[in-house]
N, CA, C and O atoms as CSV, one atom per row, in Angstrom:
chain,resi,resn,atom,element,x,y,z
A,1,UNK,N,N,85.619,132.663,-34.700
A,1,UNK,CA,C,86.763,131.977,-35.263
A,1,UNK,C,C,86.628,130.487,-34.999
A,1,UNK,O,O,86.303,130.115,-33.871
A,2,UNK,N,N,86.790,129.873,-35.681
A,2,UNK,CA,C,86.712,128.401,-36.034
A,2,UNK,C,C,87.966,127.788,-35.513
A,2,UNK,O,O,88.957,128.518,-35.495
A,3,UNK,N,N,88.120,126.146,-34.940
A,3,UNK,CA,C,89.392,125.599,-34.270
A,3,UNK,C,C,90.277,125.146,-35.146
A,3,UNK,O,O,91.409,124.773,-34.836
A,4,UNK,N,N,89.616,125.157,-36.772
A,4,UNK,CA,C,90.605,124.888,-37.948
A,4,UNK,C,C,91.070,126.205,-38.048
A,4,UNK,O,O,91.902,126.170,-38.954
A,5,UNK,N,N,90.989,127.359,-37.611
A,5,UNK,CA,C,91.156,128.827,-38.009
A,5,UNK,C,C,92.718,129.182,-36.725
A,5,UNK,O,O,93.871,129.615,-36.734
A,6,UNK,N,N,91.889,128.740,-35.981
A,6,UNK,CA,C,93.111,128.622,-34.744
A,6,UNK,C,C,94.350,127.331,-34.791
A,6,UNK,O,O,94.171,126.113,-34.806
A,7,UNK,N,N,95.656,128.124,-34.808
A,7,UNK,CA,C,96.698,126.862,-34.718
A,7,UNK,C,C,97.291,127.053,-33.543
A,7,UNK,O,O,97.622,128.120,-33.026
A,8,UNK,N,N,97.435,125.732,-33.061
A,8,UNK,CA,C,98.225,126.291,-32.041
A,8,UNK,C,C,99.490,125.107,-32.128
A,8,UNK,O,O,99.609,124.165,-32.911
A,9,UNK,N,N,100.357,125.547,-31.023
A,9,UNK,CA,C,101.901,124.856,-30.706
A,9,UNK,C,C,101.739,123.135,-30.634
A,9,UNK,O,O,100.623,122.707,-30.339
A,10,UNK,N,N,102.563,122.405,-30.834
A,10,UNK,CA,C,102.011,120.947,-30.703
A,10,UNK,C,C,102.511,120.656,-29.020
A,10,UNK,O,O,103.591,121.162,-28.715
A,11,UNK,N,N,101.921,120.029,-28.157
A,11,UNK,CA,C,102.718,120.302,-26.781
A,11,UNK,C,C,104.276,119.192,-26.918
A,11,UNK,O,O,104.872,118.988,-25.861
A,12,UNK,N,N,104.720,118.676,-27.950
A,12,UNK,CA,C,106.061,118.238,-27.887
A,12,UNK,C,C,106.977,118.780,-28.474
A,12,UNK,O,O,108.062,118.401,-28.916
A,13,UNK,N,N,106.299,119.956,-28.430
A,13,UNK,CA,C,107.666,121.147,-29.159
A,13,UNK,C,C,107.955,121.525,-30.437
A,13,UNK,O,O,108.569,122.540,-30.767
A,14,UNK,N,N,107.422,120.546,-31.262
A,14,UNK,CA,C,107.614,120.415,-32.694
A,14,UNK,C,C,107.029,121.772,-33.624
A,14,UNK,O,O,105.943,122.325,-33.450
A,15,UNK,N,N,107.677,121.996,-34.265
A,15,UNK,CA,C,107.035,123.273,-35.105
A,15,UNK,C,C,106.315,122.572,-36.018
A,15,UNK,O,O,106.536,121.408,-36.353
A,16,UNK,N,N,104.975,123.672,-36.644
A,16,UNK,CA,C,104.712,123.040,-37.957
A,16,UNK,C,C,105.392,124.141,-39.190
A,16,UNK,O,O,105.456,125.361,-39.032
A,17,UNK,N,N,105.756,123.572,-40.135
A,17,UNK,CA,C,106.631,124.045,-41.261
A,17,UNK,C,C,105.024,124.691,-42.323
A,17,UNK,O,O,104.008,124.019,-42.498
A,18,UNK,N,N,105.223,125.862,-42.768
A,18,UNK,CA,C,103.859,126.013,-43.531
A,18,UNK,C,C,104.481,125.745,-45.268
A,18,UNK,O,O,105.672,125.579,-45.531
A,19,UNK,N,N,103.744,125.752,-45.940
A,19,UNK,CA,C,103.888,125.014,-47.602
A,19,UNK,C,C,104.521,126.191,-47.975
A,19,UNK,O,O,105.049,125.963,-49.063
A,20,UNK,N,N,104.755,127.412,-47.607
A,20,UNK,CA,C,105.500,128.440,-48.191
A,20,UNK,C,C,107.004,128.588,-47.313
A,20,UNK,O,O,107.671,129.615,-47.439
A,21,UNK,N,N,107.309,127.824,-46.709
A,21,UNK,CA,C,108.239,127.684,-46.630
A,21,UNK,C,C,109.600,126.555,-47.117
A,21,UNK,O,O,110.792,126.640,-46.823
A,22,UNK,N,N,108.860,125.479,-47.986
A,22,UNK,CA,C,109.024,124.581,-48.816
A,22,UNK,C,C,109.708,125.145,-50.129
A,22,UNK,O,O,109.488,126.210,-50.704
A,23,UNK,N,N,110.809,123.896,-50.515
A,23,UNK,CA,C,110.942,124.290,-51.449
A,23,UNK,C,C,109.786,124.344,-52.511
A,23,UNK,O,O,108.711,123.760,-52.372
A,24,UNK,N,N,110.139,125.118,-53.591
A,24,UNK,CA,C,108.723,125.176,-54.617
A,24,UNK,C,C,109.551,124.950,-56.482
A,24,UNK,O,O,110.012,125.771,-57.274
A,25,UNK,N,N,109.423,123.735,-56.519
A,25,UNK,CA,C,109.989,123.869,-57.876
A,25,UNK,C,C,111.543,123.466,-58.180
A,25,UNK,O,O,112.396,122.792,-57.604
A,26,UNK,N,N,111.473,124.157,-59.272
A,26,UNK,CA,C,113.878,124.013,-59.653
A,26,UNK,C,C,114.080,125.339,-58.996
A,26,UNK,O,O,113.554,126.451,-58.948
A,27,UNK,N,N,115.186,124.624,-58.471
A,27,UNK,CA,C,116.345,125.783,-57.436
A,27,UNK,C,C,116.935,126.709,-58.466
A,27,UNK,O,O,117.515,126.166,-59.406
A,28,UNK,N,N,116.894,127.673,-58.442
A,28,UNK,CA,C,117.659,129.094,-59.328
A,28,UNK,C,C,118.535,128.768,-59.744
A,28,UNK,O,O,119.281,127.966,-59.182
A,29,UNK,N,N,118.827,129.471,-61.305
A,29,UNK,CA,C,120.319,128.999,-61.857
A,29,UNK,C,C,121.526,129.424,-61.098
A,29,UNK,O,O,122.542,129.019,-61.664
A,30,UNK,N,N,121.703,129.912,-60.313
A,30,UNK,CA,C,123.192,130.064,-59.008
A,30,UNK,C,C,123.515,128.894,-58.091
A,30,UNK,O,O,124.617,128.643,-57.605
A,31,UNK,N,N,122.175,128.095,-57.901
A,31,UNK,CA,C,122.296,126.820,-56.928
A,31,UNK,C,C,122.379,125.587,-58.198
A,31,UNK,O,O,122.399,124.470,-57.681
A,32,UNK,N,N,122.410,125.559,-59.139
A,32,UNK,CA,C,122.275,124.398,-59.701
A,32,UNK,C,C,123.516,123.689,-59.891
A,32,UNK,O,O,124.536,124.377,-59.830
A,33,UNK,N,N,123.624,122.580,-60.086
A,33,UNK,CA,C,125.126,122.181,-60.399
A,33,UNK,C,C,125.861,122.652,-60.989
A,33,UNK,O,O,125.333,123.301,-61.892
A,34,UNK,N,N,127.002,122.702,-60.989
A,34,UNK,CA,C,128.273,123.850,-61.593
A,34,UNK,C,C,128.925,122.894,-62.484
A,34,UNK,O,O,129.770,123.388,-63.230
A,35,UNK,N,N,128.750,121.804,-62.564
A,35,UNK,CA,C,129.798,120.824,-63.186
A,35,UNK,C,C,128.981,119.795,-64.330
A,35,UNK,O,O,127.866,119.612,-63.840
A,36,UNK,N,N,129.036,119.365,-65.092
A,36,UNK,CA,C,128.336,118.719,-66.173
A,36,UNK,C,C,128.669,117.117,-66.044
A,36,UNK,O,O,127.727,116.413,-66.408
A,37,UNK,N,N,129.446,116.646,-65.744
A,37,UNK,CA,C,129.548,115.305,-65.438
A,37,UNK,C,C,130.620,115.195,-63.937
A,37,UNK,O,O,130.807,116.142,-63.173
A,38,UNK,N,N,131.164,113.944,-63.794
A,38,UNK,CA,C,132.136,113.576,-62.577
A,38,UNK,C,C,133.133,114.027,-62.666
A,38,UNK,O,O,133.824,114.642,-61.855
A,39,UNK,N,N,133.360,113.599,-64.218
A,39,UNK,CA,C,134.634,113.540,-64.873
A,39,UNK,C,C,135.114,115.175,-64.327
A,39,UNK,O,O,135.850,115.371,-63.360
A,40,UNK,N,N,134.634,116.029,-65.011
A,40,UNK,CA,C,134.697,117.550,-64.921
A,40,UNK,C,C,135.098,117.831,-63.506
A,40,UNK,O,O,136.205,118.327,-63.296
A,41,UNK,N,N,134.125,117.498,-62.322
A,41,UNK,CA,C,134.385,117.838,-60.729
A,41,UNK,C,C,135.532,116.926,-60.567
A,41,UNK,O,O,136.180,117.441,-59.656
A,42,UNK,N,N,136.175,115.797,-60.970
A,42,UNK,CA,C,137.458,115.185,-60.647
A,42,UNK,C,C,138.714,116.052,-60.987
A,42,UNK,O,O,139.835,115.997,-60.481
A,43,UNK,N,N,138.227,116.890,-62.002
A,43,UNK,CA,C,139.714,117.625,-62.466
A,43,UNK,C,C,140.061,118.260,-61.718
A,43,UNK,O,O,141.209,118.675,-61.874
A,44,UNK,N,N,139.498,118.592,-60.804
A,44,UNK,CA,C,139.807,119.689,-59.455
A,44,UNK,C,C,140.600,118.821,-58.560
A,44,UNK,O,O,140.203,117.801,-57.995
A,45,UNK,N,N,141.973,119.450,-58.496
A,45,UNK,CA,C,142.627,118.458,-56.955
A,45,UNK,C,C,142.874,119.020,-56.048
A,45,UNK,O,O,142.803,120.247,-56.115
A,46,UNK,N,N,143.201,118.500,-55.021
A,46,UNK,CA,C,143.645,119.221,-53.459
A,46,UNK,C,C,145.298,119.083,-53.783
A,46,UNK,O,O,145.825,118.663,-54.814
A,47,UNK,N,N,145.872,119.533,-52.665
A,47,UNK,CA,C,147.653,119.721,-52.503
A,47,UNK,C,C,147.910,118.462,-52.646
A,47,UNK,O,O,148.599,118.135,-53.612
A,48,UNK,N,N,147.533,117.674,-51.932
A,48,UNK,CA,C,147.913,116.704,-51.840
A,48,UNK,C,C,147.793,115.542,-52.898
A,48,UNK,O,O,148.674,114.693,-53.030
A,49,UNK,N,N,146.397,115.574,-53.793
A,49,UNK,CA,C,146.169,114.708,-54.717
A,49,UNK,C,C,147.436,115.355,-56.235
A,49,UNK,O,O,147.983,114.591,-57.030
A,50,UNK,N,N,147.553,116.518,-56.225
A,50,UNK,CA,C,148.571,117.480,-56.481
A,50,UNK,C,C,149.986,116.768,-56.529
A,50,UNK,O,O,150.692,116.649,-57.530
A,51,UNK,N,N,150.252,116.331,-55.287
A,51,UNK,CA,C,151.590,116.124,-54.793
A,51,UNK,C,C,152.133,114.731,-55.019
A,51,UNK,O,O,153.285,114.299,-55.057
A,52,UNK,N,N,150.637,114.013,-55.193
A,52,UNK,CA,C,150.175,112.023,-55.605
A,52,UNK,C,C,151.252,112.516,-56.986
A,52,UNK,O,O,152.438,112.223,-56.835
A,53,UNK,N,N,150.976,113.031,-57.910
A,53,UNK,CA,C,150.648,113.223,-59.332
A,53,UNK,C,C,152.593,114.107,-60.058
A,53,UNK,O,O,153.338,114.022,-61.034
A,54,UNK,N,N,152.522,114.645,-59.087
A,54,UNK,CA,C,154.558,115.203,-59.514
A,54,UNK,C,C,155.344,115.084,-58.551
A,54,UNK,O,O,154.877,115.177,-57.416
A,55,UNK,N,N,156.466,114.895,-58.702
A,55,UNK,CA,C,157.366,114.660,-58.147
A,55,UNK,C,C,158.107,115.628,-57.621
A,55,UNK,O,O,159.328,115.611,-57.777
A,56,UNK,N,N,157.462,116.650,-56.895
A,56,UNK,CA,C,157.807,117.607,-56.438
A,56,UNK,C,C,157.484,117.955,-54.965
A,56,UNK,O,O,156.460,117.697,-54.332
A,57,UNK,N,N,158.624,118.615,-54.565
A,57,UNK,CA,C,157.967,118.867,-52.931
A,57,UNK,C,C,156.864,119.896,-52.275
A,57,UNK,O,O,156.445,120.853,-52.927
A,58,UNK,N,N,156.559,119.706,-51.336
A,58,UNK,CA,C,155.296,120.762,-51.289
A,58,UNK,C,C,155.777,122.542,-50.953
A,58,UNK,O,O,155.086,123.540,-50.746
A,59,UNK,N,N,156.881,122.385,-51.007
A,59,UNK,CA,C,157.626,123.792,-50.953
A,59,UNK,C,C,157.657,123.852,-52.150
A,59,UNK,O,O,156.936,124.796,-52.474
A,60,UNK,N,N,158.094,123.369,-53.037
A,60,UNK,CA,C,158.042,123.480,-55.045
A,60,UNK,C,C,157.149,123.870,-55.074
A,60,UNK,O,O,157.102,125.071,-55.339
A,61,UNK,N,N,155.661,123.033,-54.791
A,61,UNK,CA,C,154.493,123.387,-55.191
A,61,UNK,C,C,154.470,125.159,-55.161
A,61,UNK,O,O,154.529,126.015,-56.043
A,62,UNK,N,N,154.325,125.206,-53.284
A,62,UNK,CA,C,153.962,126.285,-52.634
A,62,UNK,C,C,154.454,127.477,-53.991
A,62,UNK,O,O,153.661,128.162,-54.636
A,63,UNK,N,N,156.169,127.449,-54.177
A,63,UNK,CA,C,156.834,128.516,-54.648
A,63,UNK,C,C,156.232,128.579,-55.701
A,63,UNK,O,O,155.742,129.681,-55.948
A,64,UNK,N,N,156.017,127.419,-56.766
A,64,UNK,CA,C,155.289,127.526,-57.830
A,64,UNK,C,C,153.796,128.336,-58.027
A,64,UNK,O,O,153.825,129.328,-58.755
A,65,UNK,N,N,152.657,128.000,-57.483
A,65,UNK,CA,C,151.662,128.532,-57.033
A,65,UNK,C,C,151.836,130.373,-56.777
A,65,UNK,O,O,151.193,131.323,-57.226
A,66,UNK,N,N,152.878,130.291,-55.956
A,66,UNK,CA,C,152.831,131.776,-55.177
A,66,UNK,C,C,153.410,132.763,-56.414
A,66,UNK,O,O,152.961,133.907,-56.485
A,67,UNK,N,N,154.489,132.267,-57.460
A,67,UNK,CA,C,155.182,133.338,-58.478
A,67,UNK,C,C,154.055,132.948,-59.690
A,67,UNK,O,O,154.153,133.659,-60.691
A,68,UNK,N,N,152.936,131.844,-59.723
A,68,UNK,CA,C,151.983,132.361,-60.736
A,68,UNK,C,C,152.068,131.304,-62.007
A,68,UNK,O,O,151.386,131.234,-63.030
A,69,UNK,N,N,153.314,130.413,-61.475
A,69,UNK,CA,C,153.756,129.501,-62.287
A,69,UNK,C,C,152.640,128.343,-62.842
A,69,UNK,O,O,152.548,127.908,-63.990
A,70,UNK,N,N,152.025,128.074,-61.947
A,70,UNK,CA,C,150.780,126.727,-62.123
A,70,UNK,C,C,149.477,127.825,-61.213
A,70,UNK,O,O,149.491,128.401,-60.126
A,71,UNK,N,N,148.408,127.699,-62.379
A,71,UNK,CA,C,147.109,128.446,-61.732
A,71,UNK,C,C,146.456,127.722,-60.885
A,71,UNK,O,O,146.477,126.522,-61.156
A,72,UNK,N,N,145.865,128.025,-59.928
A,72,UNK,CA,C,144.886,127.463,-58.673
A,72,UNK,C,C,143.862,128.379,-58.251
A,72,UNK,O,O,143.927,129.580,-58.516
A,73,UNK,N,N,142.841,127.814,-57.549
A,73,UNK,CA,C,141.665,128.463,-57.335
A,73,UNK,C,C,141.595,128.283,-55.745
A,73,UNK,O,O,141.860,127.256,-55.119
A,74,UNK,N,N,141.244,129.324,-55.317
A,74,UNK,CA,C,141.483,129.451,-53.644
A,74,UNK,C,C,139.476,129.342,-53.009
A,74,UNK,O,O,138.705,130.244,-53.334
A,75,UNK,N,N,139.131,128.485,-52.395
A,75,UNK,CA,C,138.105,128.227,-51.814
A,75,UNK,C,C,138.427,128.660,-50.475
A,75,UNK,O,O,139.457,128.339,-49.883
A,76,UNK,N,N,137.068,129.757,-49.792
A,76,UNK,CA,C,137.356,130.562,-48.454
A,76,UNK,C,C,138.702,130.854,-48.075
A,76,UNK,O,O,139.402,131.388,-48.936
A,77,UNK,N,N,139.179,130.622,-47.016
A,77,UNK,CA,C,140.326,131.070,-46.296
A,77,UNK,C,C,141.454,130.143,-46.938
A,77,UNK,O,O,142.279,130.518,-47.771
A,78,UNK,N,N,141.347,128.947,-46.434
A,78,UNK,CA,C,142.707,128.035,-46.540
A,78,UNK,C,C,142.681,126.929,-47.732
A,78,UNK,O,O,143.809,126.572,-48.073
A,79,UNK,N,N,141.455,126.240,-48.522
A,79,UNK,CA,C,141.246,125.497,-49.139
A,79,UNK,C,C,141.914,125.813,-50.300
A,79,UNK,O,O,141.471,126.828,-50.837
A,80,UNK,N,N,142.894,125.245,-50.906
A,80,UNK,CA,C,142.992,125.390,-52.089
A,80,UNK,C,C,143.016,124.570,-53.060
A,80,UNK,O,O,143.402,123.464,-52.683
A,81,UNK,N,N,142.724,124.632,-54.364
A,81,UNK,CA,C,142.592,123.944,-55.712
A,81,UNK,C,C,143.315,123.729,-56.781
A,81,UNK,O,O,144.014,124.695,-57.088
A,82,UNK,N,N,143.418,122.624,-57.596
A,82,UNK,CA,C,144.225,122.966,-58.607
A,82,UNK,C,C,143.444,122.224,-60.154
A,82,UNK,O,O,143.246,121.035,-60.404
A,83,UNK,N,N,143.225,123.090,-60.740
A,83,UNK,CA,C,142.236,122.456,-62.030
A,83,UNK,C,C,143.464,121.513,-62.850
A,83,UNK,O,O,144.313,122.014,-63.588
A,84,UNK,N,N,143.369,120.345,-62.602
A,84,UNK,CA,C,144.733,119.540,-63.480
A,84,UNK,C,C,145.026,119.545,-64.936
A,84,UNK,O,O,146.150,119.158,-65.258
A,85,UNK,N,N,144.052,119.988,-66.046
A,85,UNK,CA,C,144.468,119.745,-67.444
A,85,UNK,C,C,145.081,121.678,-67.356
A,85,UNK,O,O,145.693,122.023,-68.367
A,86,UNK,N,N,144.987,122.301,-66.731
A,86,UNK,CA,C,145.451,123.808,-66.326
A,86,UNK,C,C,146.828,123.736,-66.095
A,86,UNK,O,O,147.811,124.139,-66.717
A,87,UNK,N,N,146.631,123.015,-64.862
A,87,UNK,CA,C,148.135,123.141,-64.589
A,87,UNK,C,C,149.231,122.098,-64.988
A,87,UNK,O,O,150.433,122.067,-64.721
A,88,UNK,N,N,148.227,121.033,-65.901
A,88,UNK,CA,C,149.084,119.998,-67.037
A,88,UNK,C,C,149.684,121.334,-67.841
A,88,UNK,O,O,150.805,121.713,-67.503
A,89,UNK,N,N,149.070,121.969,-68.757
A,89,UNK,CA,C,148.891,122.868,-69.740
A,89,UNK,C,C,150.415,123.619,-69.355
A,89,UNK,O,O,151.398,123.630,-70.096
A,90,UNK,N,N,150.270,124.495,-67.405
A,90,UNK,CA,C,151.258,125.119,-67.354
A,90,UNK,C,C,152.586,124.544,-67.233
A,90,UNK,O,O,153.596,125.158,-67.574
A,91,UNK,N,N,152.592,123.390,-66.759
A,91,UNK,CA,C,154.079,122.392,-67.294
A,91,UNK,C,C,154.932,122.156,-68.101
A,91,UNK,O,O,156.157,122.032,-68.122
A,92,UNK,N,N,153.700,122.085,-69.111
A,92,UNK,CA,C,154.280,121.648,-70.561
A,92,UNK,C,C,154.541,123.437,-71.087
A,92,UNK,O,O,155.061,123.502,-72.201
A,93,UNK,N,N,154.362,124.279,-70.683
A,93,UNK,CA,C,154.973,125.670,-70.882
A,93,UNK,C,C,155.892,125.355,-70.786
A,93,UNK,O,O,156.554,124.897,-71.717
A,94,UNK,N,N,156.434,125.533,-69.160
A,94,UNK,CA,C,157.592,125.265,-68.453
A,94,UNK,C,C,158.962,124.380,-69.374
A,94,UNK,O,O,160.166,124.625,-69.287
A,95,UNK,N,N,158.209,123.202,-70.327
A,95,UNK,CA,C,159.511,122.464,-70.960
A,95,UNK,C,C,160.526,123.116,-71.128
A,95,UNK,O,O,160.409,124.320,-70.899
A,96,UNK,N,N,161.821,122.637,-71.559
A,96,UNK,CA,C,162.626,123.025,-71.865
A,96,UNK,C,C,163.304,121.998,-72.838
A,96,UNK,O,O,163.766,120.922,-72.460
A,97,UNK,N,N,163.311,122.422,-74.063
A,97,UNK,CA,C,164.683,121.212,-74.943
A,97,UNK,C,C,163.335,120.497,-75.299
A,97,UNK,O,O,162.197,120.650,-74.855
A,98,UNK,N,N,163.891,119.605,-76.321
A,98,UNK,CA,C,163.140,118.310,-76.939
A,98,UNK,C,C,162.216,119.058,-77.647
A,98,UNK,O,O,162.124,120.282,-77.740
A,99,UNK,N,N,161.509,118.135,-78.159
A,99,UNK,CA,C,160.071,118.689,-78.912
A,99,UNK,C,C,159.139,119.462,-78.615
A,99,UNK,O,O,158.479,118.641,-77.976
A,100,UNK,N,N,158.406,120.608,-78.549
A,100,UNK,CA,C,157.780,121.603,-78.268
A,100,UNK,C,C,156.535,121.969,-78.897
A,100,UNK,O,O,155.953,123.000,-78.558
């Protein structure tokens, strides 16, 4: 066996990474971006950018959200979302009177 045949440990600890453990190429269509421009990933708000935007309290929100009134998208446990031309959309349901 040859000393290019033999690898051994570097003595400062460092691993060596081999070329098959590299990425290789474009990442699978499941990892690729989900969103087509900024614009698109901006429509997504938090509670709070939510709360910037109506004049409503965050108990409104909450009740709203919870009976189904304005749609949201729940990320893991606690994060939640609100797609804004969605829940523009469910507002203008909501009108009442005037032009329709």
């Amino acid at each position: 066996m040859s000393k290019a045949d033999q690898q051994t440990a570097p003595a400062s600890g460092e691993v060596n990474i081999l070329d098959e453990n590299q990425p290789q190429g474009r990442l699978p269509r499941e990892y690729e971006r989900r969103f087509e421009s900024e614009k698109e990933l901006n429509a997504f708000l938090d509670e709070k950018q939510i709360l910037a935007r109506l004049p409503v309290s965050r108990r409104t929100l909450f009740n709203w959200r919870t009976t189904g009134k304005i749609p949201y998208v729940r990320l893991g446990g606690r994060r939640v979302l609100f797609h804004w031309p969605s829940v523009e959309a469910a507002l203008l349901r909501m009108q009442k009177g005037g032009l329709q």
